[in-house]
Jmol script that loads the backbone (N, CA, C; Angstrom):
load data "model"
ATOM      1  N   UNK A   1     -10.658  15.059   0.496  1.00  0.00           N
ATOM      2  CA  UNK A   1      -9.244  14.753   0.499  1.00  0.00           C
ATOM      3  C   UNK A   1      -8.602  15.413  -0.713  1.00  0.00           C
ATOM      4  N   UNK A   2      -7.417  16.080  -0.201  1.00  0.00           N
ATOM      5  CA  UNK A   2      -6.804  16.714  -1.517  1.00  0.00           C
ATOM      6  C   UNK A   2      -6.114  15.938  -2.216  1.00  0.00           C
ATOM      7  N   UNK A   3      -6.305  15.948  -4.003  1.00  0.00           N
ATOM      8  CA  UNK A   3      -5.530  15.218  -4.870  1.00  0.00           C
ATOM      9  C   UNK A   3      -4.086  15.958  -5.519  1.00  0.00           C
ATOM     10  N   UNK A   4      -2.968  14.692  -5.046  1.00  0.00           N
ATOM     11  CA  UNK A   4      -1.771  15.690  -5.868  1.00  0.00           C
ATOM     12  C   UNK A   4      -1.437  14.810  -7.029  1.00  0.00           C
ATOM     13  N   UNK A   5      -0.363  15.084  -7.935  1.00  0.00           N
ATOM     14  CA  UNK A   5      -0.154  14.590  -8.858  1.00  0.00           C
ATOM     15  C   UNK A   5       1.421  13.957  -9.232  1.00  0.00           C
ATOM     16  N   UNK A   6       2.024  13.795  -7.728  1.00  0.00           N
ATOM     17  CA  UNK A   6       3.289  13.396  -7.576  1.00  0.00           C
ATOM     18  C   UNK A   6       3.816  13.261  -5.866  1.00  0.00           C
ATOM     19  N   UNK A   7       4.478  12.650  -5.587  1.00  0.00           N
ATOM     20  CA  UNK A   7       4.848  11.608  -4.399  1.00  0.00           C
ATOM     21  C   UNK A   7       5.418  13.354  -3.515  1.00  0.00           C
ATOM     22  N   UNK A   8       6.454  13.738  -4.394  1.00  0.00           N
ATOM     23  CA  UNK A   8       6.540  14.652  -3.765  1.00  0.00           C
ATOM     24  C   UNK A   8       5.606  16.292  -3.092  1.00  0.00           C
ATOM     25  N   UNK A   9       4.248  16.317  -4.078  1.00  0.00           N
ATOM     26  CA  UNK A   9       3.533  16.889  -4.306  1.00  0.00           C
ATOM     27  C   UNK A   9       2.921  16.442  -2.784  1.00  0.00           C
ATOM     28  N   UNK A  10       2.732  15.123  -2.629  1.00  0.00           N
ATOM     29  CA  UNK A  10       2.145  14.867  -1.679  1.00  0.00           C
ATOM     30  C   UNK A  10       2.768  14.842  -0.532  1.00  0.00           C
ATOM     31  N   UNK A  11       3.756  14.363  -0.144  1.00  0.00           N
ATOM     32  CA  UNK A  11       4.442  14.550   0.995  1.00  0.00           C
ATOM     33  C   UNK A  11       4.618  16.066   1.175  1.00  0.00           C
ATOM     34  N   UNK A  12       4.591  16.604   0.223  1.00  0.00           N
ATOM     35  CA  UNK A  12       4.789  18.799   0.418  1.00  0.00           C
ATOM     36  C   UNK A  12       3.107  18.868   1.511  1.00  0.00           C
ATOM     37  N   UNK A  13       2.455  18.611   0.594  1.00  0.00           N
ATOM     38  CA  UNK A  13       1.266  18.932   1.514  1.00  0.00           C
ATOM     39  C   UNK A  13       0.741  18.077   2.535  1.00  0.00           C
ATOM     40  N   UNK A  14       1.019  16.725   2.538  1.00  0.00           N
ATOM     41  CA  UNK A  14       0.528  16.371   4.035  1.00  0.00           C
ATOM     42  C   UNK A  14       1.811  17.344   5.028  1.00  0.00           C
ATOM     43  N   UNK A  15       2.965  17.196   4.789  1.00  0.00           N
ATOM     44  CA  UNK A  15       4.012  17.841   6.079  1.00  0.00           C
ATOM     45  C   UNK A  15       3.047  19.689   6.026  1.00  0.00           C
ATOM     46  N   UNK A  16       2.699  19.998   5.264  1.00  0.00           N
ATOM     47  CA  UNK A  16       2.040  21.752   5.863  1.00  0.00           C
ATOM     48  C   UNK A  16       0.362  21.043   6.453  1.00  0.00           C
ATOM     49  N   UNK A  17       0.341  19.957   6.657  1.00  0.00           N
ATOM     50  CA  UNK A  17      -0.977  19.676   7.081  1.00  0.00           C
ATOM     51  C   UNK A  17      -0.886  19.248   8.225  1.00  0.00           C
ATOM     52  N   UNK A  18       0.502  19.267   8.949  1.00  0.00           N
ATOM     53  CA  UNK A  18       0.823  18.786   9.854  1.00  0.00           C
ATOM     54  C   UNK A  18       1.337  17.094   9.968  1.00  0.00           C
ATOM     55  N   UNK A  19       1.434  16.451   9.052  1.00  0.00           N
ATOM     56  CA  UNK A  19       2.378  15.361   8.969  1.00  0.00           C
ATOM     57  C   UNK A  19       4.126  15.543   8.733  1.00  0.00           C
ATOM     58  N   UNK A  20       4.375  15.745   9.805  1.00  0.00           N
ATOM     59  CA  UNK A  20       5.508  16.658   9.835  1.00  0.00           C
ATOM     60  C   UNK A  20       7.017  15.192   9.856  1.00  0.00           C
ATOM     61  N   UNK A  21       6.515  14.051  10.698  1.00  0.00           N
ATOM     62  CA  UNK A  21       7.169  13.293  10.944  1.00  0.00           C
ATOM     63  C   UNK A  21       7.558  12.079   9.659  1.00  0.00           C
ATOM     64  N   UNK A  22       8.608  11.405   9.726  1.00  0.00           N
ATOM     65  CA  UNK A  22       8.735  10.346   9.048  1.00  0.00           C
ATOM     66  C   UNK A  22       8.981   8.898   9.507  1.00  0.00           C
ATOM     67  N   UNK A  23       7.996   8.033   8.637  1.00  0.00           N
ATOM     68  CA  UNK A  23       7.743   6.744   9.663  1.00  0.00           C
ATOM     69  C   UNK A  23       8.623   6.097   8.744  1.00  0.00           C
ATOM     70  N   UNK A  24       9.199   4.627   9.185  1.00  0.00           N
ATOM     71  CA  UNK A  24       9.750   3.593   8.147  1.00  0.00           C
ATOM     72  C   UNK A  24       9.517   2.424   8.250  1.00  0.00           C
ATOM     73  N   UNK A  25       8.991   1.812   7.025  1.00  0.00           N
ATOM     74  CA  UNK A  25       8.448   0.142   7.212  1.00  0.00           C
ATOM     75  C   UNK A  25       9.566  -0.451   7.521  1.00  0.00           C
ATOM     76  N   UNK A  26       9.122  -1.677   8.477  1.00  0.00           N
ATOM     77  CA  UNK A  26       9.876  -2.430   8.949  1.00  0.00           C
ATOM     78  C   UNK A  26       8.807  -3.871   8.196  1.00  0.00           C
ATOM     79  N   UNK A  27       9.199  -5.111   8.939  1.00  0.00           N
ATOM     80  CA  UNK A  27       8.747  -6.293   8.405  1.00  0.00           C
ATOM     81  C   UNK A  27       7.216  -6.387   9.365  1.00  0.00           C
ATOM     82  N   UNK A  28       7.839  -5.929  10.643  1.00  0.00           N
ATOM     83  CA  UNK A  28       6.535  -6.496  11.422  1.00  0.00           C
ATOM     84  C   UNK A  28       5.763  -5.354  12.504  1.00  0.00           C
ATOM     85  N   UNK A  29       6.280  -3.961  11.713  1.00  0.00           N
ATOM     86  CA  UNK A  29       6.029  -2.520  12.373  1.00  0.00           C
ATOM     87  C   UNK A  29       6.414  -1.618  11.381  1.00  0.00           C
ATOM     88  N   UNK A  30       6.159   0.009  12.110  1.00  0.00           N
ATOM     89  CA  UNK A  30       6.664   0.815  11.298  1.00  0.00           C
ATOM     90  C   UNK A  30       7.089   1.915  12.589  1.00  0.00           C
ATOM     91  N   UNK A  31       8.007   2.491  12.445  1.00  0.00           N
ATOM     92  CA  UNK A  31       9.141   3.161  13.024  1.00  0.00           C
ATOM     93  C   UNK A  31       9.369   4.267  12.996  1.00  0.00           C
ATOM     94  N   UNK A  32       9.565   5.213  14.408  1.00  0.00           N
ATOM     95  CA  UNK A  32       9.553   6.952  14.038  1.00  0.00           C
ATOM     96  C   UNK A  32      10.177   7.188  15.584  1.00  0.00           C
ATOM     97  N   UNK A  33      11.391   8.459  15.186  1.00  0.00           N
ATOM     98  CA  UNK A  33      11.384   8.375  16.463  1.00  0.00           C
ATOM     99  C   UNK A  33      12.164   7.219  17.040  1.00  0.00           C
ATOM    100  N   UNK A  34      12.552   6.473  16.699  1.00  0.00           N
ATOM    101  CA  UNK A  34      13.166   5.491  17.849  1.00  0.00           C
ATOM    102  C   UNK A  34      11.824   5.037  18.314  1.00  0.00           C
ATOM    103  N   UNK A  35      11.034   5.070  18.090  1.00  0.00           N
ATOM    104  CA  UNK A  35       9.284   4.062  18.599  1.00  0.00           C
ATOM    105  C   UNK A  35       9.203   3.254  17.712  1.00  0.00           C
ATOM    106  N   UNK A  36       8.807   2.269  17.832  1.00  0.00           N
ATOM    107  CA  UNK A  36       7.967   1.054  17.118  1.00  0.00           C
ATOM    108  C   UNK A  36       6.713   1.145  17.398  1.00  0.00           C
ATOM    109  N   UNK A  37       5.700   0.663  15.958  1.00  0.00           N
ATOM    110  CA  UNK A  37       4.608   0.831  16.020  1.00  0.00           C
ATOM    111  C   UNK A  37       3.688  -0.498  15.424  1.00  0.00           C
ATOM    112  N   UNK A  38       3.415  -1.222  16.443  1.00  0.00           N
ATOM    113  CA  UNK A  38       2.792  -2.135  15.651  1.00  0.00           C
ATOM    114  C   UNK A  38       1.466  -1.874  14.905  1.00  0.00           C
ATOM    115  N   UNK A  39       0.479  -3.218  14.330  1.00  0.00           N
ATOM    116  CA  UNK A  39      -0.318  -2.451  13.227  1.00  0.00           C
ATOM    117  C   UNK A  39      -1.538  -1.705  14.383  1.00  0.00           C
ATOM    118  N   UNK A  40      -1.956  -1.974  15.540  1.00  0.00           N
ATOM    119  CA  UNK A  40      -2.655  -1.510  16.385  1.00  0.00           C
ATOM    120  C   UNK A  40      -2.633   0.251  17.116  1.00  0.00           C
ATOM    121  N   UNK A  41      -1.009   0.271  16.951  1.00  0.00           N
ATOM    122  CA  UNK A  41      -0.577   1.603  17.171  1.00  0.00           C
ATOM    123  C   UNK A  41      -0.658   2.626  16.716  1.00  0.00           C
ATOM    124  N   UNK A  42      -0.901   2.714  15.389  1.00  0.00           N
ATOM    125  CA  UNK A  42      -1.358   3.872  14.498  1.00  0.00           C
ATOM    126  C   UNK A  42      -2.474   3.590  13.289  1.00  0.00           C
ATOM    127  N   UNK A  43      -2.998   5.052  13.016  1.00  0.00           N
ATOM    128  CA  UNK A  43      -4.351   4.886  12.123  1.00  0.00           C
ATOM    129  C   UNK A  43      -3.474   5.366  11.183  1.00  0.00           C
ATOM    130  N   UNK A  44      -4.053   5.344   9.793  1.00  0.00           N
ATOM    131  CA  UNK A  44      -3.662   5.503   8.601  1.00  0.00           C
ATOM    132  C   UNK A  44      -4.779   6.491   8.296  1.00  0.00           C
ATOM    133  N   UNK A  45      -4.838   7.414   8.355  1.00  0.00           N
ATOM    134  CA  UNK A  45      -5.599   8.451   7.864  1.00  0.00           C
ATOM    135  C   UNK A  45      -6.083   8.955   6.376  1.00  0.00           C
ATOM    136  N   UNK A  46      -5.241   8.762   5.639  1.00  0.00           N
ATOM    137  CA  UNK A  46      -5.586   8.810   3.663  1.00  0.00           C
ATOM    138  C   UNK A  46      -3.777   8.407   3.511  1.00  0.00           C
ATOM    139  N   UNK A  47      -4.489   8.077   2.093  1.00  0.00           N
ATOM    140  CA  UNK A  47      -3.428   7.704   1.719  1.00  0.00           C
ATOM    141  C   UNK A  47      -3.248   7.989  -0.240  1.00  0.00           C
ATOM    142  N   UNK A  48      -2.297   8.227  -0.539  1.00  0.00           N
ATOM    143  CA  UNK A  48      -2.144   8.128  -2.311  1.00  0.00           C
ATOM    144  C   UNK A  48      -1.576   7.591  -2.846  1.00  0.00           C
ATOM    145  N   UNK A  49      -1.642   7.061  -3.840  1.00  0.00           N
ATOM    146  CA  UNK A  49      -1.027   6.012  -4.916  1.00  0.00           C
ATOM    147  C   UNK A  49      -0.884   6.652  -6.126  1.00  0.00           C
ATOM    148  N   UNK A  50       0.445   6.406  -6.950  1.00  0.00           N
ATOM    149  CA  UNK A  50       1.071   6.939  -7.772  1.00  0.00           C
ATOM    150  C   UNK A  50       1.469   5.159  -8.758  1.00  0.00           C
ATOM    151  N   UNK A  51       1.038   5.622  -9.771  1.00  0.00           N
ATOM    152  CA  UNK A  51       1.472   4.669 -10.849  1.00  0.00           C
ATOM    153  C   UNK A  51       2.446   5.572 -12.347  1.00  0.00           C
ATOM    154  N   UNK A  52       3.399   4.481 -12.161  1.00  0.00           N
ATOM    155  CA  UNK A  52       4.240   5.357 -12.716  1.00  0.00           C
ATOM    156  C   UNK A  52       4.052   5.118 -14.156  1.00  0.00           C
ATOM    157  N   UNK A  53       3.694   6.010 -15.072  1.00  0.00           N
ATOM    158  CA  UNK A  53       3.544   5.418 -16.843  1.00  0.00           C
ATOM    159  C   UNK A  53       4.368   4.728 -17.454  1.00  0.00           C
ATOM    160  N   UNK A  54       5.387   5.004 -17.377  1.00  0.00           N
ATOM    161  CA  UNK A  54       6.601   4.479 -18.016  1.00  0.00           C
ATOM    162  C   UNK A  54       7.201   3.648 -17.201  1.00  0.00           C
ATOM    163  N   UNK A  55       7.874   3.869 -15.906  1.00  0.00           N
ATOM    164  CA  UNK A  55       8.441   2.938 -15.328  1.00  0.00           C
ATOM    165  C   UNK A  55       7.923   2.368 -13.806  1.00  0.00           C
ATOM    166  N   UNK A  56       7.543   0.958 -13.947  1.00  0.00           N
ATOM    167  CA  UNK A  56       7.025   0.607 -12.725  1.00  0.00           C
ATOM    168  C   UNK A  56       8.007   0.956 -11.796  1.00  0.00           C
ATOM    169  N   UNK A  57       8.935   1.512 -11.673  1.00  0.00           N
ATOM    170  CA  UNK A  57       9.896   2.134 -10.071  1.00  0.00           C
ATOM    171  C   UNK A  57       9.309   3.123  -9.834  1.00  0.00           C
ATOM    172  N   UNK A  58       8.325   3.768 -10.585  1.00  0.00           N
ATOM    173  CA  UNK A  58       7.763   5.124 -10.384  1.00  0.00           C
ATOM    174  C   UNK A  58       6.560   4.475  -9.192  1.00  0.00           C
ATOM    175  N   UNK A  59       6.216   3.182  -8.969  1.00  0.00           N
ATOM    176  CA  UNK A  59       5.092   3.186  -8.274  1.00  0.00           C
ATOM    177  C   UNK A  59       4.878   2.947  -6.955  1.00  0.00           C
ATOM    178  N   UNK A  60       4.597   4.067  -6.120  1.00  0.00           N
ATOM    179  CA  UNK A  60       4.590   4.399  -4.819  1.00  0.00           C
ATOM    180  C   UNK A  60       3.157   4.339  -3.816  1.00  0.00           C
ATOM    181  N   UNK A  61       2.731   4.646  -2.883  1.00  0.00           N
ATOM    182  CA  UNK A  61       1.871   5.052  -1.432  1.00  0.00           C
ATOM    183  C   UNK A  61       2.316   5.778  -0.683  1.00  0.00           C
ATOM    184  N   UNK A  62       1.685   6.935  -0.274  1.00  0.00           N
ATOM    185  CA  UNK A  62       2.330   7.538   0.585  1.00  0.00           C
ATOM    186  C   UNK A  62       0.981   7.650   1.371  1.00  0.00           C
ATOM    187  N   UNK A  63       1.302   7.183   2.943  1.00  0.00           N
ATOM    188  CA  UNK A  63       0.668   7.048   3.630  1.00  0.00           C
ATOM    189  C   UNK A  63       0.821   9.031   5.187  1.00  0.00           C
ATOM    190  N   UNK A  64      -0.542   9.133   4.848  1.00  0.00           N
ATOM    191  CA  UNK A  64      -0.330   9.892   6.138  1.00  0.00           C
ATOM    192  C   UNK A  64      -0.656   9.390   7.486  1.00  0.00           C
ATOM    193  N   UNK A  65      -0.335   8.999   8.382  1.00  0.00           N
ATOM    194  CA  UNK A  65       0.013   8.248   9.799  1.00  0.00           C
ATOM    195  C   UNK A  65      -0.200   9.155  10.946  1.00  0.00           C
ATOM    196  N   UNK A  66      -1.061   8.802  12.054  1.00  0.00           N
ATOM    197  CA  UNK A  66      -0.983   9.109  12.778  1.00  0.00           C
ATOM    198  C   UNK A  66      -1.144   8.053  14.250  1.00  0.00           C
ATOM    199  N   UNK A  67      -0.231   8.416  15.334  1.00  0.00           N
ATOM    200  CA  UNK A  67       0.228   6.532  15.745  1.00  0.00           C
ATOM    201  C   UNK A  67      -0.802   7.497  17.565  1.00  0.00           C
ATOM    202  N   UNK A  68      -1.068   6.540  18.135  1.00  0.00           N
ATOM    203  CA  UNK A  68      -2.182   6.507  19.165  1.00  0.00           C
ATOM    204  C   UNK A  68      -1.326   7.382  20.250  1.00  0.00           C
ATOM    205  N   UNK A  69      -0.221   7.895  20.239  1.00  0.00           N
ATOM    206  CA  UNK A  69       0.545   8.521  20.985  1.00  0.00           C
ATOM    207  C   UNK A  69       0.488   9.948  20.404  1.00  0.00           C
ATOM    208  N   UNK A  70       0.203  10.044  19.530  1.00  0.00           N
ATOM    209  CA  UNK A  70      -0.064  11.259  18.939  1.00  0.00           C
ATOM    210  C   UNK A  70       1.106  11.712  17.833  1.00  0.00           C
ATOM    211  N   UNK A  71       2.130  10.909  17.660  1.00  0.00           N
ATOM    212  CA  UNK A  71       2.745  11.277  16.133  1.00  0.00           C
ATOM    213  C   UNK A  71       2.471  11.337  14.872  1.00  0.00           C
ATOM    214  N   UNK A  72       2.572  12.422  14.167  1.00  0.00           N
ATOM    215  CA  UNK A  72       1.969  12.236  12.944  1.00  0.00           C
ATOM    216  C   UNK A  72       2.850  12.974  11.745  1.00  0.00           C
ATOM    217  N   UNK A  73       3.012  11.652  10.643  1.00  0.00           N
ATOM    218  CA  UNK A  73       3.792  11.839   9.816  1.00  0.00           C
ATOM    219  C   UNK A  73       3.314  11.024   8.369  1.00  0.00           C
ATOM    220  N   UNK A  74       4.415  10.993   7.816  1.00  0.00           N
ATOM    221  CA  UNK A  74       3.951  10.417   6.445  1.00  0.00           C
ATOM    222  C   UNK A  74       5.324   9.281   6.075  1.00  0.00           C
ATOM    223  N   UNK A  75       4.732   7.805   5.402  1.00  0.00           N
ATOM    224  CA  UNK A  75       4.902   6.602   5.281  1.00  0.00           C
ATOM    225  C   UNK A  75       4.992   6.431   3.714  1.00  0.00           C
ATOM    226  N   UNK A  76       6.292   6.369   2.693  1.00  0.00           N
ATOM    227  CA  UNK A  76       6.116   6.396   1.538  1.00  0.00           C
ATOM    228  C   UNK A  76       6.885   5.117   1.321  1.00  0.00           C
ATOM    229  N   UNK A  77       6.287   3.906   0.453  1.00  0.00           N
ATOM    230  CA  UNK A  77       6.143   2.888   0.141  1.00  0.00           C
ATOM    231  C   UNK A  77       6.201   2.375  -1.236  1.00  0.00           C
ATOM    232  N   UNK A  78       6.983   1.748  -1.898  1.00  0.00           N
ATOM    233  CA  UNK A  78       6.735   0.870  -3.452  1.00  0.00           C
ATOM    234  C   UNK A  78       5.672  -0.325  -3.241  1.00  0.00           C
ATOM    235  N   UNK A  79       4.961  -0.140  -4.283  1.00  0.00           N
ATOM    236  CA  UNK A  79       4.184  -1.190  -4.240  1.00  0.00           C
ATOM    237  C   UNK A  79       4.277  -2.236  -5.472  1.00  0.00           C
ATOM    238  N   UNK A  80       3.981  -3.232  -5.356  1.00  0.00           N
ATOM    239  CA  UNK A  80       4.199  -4.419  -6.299  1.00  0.00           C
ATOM    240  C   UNK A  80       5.486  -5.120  -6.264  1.00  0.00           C
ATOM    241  N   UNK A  81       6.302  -5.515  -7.581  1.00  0.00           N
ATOM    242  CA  UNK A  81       7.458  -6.121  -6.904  1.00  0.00           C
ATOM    243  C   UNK A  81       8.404  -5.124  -6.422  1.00  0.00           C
ATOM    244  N   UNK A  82       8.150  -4.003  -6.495  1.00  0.00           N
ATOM    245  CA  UNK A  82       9.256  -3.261  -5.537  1.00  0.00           C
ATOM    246  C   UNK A  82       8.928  -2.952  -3.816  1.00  0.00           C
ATOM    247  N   UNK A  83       7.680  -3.011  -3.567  1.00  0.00           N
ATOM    248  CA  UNK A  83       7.017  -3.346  -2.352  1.00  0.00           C
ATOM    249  C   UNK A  83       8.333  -3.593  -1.077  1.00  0.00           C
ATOM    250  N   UNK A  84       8.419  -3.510  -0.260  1.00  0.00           N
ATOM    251  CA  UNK A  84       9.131  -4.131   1.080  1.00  0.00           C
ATOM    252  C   UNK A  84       7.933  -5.526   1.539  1.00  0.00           C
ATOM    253  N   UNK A  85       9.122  -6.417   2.042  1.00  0.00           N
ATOM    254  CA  UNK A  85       8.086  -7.525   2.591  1.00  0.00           C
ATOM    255  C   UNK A  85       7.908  -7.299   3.811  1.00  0.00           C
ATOM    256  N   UNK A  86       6.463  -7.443   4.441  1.00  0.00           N
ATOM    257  CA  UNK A  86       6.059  -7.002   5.699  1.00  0.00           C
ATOM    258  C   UNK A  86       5.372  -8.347   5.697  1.00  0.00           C
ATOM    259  N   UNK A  87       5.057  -8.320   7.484  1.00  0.00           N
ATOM    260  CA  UNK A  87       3.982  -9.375   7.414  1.00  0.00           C
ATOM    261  C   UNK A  87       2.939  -9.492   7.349  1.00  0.00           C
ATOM    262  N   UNK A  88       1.698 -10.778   7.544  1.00  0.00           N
ATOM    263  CA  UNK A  88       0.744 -10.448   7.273  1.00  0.00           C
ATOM    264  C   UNK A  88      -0.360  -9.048   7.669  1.00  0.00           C
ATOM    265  N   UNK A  89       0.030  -8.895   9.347  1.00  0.00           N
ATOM    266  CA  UNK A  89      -0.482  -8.103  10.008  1.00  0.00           C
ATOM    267  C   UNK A  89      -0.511  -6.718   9.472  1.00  0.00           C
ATOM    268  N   UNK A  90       0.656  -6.133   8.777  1.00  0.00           N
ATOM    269  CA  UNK A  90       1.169  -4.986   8.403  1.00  0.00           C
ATOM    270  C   UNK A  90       0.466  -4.897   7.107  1.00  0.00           C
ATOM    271  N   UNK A  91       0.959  -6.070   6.410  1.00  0.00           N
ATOM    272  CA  UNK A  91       0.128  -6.058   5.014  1.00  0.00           C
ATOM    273  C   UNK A  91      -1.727  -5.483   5.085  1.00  0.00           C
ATOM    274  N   UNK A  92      -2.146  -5.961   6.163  1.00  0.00           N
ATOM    275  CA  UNK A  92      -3.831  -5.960   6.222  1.00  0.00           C
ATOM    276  C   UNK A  92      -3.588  -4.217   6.206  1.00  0.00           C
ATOM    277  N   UNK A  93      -3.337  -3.972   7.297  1.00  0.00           N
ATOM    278  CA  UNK A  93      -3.186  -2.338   7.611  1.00  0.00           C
ATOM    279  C   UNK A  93      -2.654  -1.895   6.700  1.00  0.00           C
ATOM    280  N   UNK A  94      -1.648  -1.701   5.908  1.00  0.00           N
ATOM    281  CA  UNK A  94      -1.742  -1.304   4.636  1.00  0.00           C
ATOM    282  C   UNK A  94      -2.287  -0.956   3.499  1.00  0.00           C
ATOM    283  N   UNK A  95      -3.249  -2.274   3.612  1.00  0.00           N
ATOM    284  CA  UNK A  95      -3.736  -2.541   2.111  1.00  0.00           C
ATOM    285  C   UNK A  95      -5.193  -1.978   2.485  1.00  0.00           C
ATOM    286  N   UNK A  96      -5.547  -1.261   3.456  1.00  0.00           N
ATOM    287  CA  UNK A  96      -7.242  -1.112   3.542  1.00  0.00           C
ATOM    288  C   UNK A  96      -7.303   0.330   1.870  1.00  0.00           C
ATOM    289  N   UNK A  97      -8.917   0.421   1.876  1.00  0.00           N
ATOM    290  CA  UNK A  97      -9.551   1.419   1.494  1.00  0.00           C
ATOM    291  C   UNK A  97     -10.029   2.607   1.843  1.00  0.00           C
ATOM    292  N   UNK A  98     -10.109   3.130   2.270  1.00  0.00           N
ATOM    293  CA  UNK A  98     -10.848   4.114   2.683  1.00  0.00           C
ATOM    294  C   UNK A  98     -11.135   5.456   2.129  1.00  0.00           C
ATOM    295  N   UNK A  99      -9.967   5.753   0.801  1.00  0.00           N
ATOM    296  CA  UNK A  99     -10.943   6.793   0.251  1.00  0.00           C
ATOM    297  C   UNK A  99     -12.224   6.616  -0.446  1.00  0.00           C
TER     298      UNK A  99
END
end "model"
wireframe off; spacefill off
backbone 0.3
color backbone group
């Protein structure tokens, strides 16, 4: 998995990797397209985290997504108290590991 060193760094290279699309959290899905996607609907393929030194607004996820219909895009997210509230379901799918 390639490492970048900024949110935008990363969204540059997943979209030439073919994450071309943009998803948006919702509370109890995430959204592209005029589709809804519940947490069953799409895999989360890698993902990066950015901590910001100086200011926790700097701290992001950017998720690359790809939903069982075959869209594939990228999901950029605050985490902690700047976070969006989702529910539990969304939260699980979110929060996995996998690198």
């Amino acid at each position: 998995m390639t490492a970048y060193d900024t949110v935008s760094q990363a969204i540059t290279g997943l979209k030439e990797r073919g994450y071309t699309l943009d998803f948006n959290l919702r509370s109890n899905c995430i959204e592209c397209e005029g589709q809804k996607f519940n947490s069953q609907d799409f895999e989360i393929t890698e993902f990066h985290r950015f901590e910001g030194s100086s200011d926790p607004g700097d701290e992001a996820i950017v998720y690359a997504i790809e939903s069982r219909n075959g869209l594939k895009g990228v999901l950029v997210n605050a985490f902690g108290v700047y976070s969006e509230p989702v529910s539990d379901e969304m939260m699980k799918k979110l929060n996995f590991s996998k690198n």
